[in-house]
Structure formats: structure tokens, C-alpha cells
C-alpha positions as a Markdown table, in Angstrom:
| # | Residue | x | y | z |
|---|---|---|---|---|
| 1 | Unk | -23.4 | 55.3 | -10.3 |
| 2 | Unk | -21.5 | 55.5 | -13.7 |
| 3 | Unk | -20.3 | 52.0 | -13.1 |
| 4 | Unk | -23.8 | 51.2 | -12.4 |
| 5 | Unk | -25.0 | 52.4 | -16.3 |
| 6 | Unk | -22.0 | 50.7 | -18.1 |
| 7 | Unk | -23.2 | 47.7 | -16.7 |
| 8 | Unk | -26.8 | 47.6 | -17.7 |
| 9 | Unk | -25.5 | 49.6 | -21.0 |
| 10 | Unk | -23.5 | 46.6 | -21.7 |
| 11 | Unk | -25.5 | 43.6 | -20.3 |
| 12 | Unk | -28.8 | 45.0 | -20.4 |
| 13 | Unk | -30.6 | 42.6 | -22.4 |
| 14 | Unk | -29.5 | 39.7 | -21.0 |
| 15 | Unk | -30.5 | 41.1 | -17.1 |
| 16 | Unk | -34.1 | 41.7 | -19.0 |
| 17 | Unk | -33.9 | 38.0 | -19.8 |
| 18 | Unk | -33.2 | 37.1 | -16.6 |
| 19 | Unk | -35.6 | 38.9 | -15.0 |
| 20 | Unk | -38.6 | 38.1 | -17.5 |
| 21 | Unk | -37.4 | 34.5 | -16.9 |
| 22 | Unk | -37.5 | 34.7 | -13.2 |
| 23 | Unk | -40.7 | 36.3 | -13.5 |
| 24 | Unk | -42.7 | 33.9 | -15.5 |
| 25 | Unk | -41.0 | 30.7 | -13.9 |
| 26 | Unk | -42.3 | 32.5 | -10.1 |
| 27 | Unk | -46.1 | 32.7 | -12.3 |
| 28 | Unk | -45.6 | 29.4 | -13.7 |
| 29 | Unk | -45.3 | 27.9 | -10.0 |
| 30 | Unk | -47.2 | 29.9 | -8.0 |
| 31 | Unk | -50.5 | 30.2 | -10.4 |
| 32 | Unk | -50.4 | 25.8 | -11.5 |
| 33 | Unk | -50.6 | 23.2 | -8.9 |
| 34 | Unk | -49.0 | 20.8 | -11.0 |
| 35 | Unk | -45.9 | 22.9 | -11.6 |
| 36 | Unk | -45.8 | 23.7 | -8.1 |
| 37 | Unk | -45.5 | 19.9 | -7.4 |
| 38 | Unk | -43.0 | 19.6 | -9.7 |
| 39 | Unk | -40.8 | 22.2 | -8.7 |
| 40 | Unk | -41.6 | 21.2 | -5.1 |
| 41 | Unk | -40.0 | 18.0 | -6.2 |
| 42 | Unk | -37.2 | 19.3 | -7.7 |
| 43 | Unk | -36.2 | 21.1 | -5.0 |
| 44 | Unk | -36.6 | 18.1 | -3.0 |
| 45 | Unk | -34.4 | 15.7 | -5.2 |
| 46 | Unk | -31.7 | 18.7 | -5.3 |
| 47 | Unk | -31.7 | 19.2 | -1.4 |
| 48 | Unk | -31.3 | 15.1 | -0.9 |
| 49 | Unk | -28.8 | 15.0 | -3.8 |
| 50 | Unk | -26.4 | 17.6 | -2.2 |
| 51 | Unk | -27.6 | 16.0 | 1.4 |
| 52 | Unk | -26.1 | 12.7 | -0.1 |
| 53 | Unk | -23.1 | 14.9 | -1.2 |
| 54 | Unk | -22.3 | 15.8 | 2.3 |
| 55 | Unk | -22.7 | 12.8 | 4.1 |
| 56 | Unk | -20.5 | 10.8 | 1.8 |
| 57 | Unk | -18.2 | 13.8 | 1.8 |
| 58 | Unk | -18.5 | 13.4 | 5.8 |
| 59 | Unk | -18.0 | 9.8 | 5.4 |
| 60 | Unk | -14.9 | 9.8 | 3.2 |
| 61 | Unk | -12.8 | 11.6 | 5.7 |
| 62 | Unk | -14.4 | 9.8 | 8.8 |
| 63 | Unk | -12.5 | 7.1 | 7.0 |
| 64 | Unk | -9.5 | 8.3 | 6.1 |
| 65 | Unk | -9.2 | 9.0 | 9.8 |
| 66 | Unk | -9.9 | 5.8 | 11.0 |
| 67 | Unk | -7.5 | 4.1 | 8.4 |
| 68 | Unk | -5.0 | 6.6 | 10.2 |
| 69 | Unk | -6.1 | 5.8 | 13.2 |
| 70 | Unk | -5.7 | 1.9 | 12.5 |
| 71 | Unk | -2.5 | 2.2 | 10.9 |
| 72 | Unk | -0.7 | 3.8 | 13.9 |
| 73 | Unk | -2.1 | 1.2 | 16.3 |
| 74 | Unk | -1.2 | -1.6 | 13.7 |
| 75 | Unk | 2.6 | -0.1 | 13.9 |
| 76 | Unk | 2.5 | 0.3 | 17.3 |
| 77 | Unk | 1.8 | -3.2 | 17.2 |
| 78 | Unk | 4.1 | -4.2 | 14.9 |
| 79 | Unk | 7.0 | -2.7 | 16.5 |
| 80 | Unk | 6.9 | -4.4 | 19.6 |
| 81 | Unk | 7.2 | -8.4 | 18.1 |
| 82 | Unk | 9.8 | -10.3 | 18.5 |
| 83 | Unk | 10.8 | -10.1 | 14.9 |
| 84 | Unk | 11.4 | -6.2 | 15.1 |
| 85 | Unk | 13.3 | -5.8 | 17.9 |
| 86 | Unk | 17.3 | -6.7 | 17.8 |
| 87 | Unk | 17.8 | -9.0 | 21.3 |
| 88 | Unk | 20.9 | -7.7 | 23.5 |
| 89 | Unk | 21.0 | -11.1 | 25.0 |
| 90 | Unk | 24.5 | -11.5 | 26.8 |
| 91 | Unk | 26.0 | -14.1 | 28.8 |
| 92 | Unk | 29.4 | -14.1 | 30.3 |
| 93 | Unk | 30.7 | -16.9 | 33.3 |
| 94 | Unk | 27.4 | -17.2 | 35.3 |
| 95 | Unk | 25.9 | -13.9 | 34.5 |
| 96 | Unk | 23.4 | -13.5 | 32.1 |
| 97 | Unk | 21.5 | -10.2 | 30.9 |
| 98 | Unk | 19.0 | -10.0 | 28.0 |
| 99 | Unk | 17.7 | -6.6 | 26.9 |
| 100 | Unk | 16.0 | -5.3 | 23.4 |
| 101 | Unk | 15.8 | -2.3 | 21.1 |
| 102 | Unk | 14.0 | -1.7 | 17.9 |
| 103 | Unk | 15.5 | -3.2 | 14.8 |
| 104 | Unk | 12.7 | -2.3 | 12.7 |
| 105 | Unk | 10.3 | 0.7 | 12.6 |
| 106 | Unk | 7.3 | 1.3 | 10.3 |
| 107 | Unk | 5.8 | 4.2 | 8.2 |
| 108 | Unk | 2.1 | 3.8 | 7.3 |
| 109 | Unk | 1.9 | 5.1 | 3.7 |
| 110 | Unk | -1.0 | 5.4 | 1.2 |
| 111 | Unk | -1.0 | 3.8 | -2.5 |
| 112 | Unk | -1.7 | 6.9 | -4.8 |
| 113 | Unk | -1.4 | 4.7 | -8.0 |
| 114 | Unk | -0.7 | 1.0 | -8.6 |
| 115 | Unk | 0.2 | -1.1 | -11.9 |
| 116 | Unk | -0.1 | -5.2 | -12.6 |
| 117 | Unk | 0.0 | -6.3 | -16.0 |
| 118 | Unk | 3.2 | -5.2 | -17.0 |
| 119 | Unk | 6.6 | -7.2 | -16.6 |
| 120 | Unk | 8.3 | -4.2 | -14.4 |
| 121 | Unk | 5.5 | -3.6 | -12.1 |
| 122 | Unk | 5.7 | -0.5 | -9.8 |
| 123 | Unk | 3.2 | 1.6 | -7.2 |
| 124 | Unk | 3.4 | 5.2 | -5.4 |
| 125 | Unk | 3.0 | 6.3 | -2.2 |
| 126 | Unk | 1.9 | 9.3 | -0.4 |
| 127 | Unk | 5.3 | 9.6 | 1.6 |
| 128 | Unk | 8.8 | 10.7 | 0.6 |
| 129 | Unk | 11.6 | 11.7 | 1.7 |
| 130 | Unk | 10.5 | 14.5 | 3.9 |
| 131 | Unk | 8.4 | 11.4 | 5.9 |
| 132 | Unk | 11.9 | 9.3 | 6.3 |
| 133 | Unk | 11.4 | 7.1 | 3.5 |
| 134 | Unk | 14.7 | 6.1 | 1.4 |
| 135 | Unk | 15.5 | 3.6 | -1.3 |
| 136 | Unk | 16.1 | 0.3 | -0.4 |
| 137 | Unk | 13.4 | 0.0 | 2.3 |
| 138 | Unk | 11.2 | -2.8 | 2.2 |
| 139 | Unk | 7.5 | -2.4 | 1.8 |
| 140 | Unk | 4.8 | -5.0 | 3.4 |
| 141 | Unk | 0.5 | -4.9 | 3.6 |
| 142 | Unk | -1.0 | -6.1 | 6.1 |
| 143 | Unk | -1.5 | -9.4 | 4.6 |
| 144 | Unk | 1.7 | -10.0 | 3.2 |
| 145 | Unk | 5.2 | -8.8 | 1.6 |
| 146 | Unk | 4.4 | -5.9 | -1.4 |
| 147 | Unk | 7.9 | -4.2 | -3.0 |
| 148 | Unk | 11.2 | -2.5 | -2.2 |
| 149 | Unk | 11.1 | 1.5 | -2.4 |
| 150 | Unk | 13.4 | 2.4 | -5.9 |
| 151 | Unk | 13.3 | 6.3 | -5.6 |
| 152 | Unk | 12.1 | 8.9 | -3.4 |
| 153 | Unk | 10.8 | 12.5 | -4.0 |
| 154 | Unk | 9.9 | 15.0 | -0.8 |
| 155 | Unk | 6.5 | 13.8 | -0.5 |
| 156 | Unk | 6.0 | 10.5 | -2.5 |
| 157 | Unk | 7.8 | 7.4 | -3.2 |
| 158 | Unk | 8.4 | 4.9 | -5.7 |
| 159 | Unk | 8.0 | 1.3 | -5.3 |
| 160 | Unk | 9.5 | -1.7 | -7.3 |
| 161 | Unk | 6.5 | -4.3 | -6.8 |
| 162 | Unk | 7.0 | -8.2 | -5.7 |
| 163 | Unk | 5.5 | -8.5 | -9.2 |
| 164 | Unk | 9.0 | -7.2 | -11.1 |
| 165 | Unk | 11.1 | -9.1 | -13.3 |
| 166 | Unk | 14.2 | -7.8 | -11.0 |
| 167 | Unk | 12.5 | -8.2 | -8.0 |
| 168 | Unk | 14.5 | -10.7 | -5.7 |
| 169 | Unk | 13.0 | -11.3 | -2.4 |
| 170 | Unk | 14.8 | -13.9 | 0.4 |
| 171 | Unk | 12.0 | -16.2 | 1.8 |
| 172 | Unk | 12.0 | -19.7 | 3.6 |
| 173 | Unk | 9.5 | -22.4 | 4.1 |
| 174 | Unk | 8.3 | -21.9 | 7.6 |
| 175 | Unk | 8.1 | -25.2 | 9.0 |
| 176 | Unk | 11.6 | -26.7 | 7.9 |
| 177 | Unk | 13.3 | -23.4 | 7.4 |
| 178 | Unk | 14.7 | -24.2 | 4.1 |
| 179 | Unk | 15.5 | -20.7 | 1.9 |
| 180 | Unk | 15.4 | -19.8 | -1.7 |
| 181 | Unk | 14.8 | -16.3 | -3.8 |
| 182 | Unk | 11.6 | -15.2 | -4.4 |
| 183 | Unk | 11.3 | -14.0 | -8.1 |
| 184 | Unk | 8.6 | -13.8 | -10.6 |
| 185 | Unk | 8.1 | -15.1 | -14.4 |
| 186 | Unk | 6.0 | -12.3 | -15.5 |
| 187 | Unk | 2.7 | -14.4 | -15.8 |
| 188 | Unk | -0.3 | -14.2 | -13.3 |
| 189 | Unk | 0.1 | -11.5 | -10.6 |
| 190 | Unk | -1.1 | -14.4 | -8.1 |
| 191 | Unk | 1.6 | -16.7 | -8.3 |
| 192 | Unk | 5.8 | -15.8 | -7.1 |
| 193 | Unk | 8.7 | -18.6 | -7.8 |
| 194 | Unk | 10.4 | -19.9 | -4.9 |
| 195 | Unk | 13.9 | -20.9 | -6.4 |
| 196 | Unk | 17.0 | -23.0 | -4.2 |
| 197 | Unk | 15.4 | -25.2 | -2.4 |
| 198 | Unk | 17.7 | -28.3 | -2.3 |
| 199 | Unk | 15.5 | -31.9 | -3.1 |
| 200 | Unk | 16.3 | -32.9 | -0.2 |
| 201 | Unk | 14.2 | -30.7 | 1.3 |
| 202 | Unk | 10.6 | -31.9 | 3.2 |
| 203 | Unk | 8.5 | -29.6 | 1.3 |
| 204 | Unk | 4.6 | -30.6 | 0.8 |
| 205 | Unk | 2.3 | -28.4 | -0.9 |
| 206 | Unk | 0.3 | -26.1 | 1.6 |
| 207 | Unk | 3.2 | -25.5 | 3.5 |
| 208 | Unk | 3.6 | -21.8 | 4.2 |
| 209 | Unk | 6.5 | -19.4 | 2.6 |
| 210 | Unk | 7.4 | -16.6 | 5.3 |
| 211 | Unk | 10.4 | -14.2 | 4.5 |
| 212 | Unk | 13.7 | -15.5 | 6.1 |
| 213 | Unk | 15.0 | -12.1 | 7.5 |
| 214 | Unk | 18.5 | -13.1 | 5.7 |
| 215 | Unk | 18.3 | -9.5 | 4.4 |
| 216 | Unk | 17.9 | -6.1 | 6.0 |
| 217 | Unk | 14.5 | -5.8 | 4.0 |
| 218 | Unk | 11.9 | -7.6 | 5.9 |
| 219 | Unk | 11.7 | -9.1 | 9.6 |
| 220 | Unk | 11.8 | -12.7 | 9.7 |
| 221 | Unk | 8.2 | -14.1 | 8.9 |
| 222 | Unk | 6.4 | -11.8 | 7.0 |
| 223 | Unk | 3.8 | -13.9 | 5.4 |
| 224 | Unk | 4.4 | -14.2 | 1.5 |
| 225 | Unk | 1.9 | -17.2 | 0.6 |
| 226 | Unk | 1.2 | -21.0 | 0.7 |
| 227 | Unk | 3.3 | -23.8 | -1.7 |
| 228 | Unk | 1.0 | -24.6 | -4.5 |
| 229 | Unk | 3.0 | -26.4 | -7.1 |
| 230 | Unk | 6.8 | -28.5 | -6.7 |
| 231 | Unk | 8.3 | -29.2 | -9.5 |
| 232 | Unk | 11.8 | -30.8 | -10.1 |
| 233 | Unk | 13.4 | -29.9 | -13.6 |
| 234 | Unk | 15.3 | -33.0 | -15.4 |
| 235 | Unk | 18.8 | -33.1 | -13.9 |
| 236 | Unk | 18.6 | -30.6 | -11.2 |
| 237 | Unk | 19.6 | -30.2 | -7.4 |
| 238 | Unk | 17.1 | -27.6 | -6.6 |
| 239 | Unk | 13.0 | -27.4 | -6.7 |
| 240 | Unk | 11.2 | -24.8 | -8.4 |
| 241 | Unk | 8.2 | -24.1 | -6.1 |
| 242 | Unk | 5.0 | -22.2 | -6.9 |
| 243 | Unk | 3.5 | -19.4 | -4.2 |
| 244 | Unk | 0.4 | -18.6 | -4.4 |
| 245 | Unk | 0.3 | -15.5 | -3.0 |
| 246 | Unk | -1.5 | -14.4 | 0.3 |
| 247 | Unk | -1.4 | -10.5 | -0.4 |
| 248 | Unk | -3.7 | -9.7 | -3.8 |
| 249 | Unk | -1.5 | -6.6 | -5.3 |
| 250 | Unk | -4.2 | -5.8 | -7.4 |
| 251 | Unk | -6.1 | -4.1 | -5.1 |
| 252 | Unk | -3.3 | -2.6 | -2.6 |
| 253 | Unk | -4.7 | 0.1 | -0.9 |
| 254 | Unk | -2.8 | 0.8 | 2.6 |
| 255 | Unk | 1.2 | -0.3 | 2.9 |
| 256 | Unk | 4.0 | 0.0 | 5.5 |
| 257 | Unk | 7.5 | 1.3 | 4.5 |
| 258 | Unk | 9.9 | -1.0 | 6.6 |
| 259 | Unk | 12.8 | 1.0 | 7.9 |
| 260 | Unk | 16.2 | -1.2 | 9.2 |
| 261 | Unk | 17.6 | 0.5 | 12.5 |
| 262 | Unk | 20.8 | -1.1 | 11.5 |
| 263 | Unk | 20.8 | -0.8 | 7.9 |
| 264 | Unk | 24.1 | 0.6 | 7.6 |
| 265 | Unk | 25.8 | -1.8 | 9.3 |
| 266 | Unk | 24.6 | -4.2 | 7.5 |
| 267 | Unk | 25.7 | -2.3 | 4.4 |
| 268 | Unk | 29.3 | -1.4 | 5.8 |
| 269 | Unk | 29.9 | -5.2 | 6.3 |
| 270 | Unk | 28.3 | -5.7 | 2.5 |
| 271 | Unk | 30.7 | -3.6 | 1.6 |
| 272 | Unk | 33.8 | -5.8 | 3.1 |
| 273 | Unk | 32.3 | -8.8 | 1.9 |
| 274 | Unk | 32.5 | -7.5 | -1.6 |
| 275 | Unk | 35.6 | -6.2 | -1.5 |
């Protein structure tokens, strides 16, 4: 009860405010049809405003589900091509024995933040460390090649973009199977550099640029894009050939972390070759 007094002692006034507001806004409606309408209306407007709320609310994680959803069914998928699998194919006098496992899995990841205008382009992604995800580990949309993961925390992950000035990415022309380096000049976030391709080469522009799988990045035949320019500099062996892009970085939303089953063998021989 003391509590009680201390309160209206100390905030008195401003409860009599209140209450003489309350008071003449109940009048104000009750006794005038025209503010009745308009309150009416109000309360109207508010109830379909926070209606609208909800629904988009309700809609927003309906979605997010069903991009999970997807994205499990798309690495499901994924996993079971011919390009992701590492053939135990065996043949010895007269017998012969093929068998598979995975070579590559996949982690769907979302893109919590995304740069292109720079000339050392990066993005971040909802999974880390904690979700498998280490450096080194190729990352791919589903329309086409993205980055290469540069550092890792717990729960997020760092990602050197296609469109990095030290980005070097091994790719091939898919219907000849001629390989270069994928690199890019720092210019128009559409357009990669396809480098090494000897001028002896049947190249045409259209032809399509696939990764080669001469790395333990990407599985052979990742789409990258389509030939749009061939140039061949004064006095040299090799083309330089213009991609145009199928994958627009710009508005990356949903990625796949590529993780190599056999990585480290791949690096232990690496490491004799360098030797």
C-alpha cells in the first residue's frame, strides 16, 4: 500500500493526464459519428498493417525453409554425378570390377554479406568451422563457379570471390578441352580472363568455359561462362579469351562450400612435387 502512494506521489500528474486523456478521447468517439469513423478506421488500418506484419513474417520463414529444403535436395543431387564421385574402376587379366565413392561433398551455406566494386572482392557465409568448412575449399552457385573459402571462424566463413585480383581458378573450353587460368583484370564484375590457351587451339566465340577439375577445388565441369571475346597479343603463343560470366556475383544469395574427400592426398603429393 505504501508502494502504492510513492507511486501516485511521484507520477501523479502525469496518471491524471492520462486518465483525462483517455477520458476525453472515449467522449470524443463515442459522442461524434465522424470521429467514430475515423477512429474506426484507424483501428482498421492498424489491424491490417500488423496483419501484413505477420503474414510477411509468416512468409519470410516459409522461405527460408523451402531454400533449406531445396538446397539439401540440390546436394543430394549433386553428390551423386559422375563428376563427384572418384571411380574404383579396376581391371586385371580378364577381370574387371568398377565401383564408386564420393570425391566431393557439399555444404549449403547462406551469403550474409557480399562486395563487387573493389579489386580484392570477398563474401561471408553463415557456416564455419563448427559446420566443416576449412580454407581452401571451393565455393560454387547454382549457376556457376563463385570463390575459394580464405578463413574460417566457428560459425561463418570468409570467401575470396572469382572477382579477386589473386583469384586463380583452372578452367577448360568444354568442347576441345583445351585449359588455361581463370583470372580477373579488375574491370566489370561480368567478364573473367581465360589465359594459356595455345593458338592452335579451335576456339570460336560462344563456346562454353567449364572448370577442368585439374585442381582439388571444383569437380570437372562446373559451368563458369561462354567465350565472348579472342584476342591474340602481337608475338604471342597463347590467346587471351574473354568469359562472360554465367553466375551474376552481384546478386549471390545461396552458395555450396565444395569439400574434396581426398584433399589431402592431393596436398601430400603437392608437397613432393615441390620439394
Amino acid at each position: 500500500m505504501r508502494g502504492l502512494l510513492q507511486l501516485f506521489a511521484t507520477y501523479g500528474n502525469f496518471l491524471l493526464f492520462l486518465a483525462l486523456e483517455g477520458i476525453a478521447l472515449f467522449m470524443a468517439v463515442q459522442f461524434n459519428h465522424r470521429q467514430r469513423a475515423i477512429w474506426g478506421n484507424s483501428l482498421g488500418l492498424a489491424a491490417a498493417s500488423t496483419e501484413a506484419t505477420v503474414d510477411r513474417i509468416g512468409d519470410y520463414v516459409g522461405l527460408r525453409e523451402e531454400v533449406i529444403r531445396l538446397q539439401g535436395a540440390n546436394i543430394a543431387l549433386m553428390e551423386q554425378l559422375d563428376n563427384a564421385r572418384y571411380r574404383n574402376a579396376i581391371k586385371r587379366d580378364t577381370a574387371f570390377s568398377e565401383a564408386s565413392e564420393p570425391l566431393y561433398t557439399f555444404i549449403g551455406a547462406n551469403v550474409v554479406s557480399n562486395e563487387v566494386t573493389s579489386l580484392s572482392n570477398t563474401f561471408r557465409l553463415d557456416k564455419g568451422r563448427l559446420h566443416g568448412v576449412e580454407p581452401g575449399m571451393g565455393v560454387i552457385a547454382t549457376e556457376g563457379i563463385a570463390g575459394v573459402v580464405l578463413a574460417v571462424s566457428d560459425h561463418f566463413s570468409l570467401v575470396m570471390s572469382i572477382l579477386h585480383r589473386e583469384s586463380r581458378i583452372k578452367a577448360e573450353i568444354a568442347s576441345s578441352g583445351y585449359f588455361g587460368t581463370l583470372t580477373w583484370n579488375g574491370k566489370s564484375p561480368r567478364y573473367l580472363t581465360l589465359e594459356a590457351i595455345p593458338k592452335h587451339a579451335a576456339l570460336l566465340e560462344g563456346d562454353t568455359v567449364v572448370t577442368s577439375g585439374y585442381s582439388n577445388l571444383f569437380p570437372e565441369g562446373i559451368m563458369v561462362g561462354k567465350v565472348a571475346e579472342i584476342a591474340l597479343p602481337a608475338g604471342e603463343n597463347f590467346y587471351q579469351v574473354k568469359v562472360e560470366l554465367v553466375n551474376d556475383l552481384s546478386r549471390l544469395r545461396y552458395v555450396y562450400i565444395v569439400e574434396n574427400q581426398m584433399r589431402e592426398e592431393h596436398e601430400q603429393l603437392d608437397e613432393v612435387a615441390n620439394e
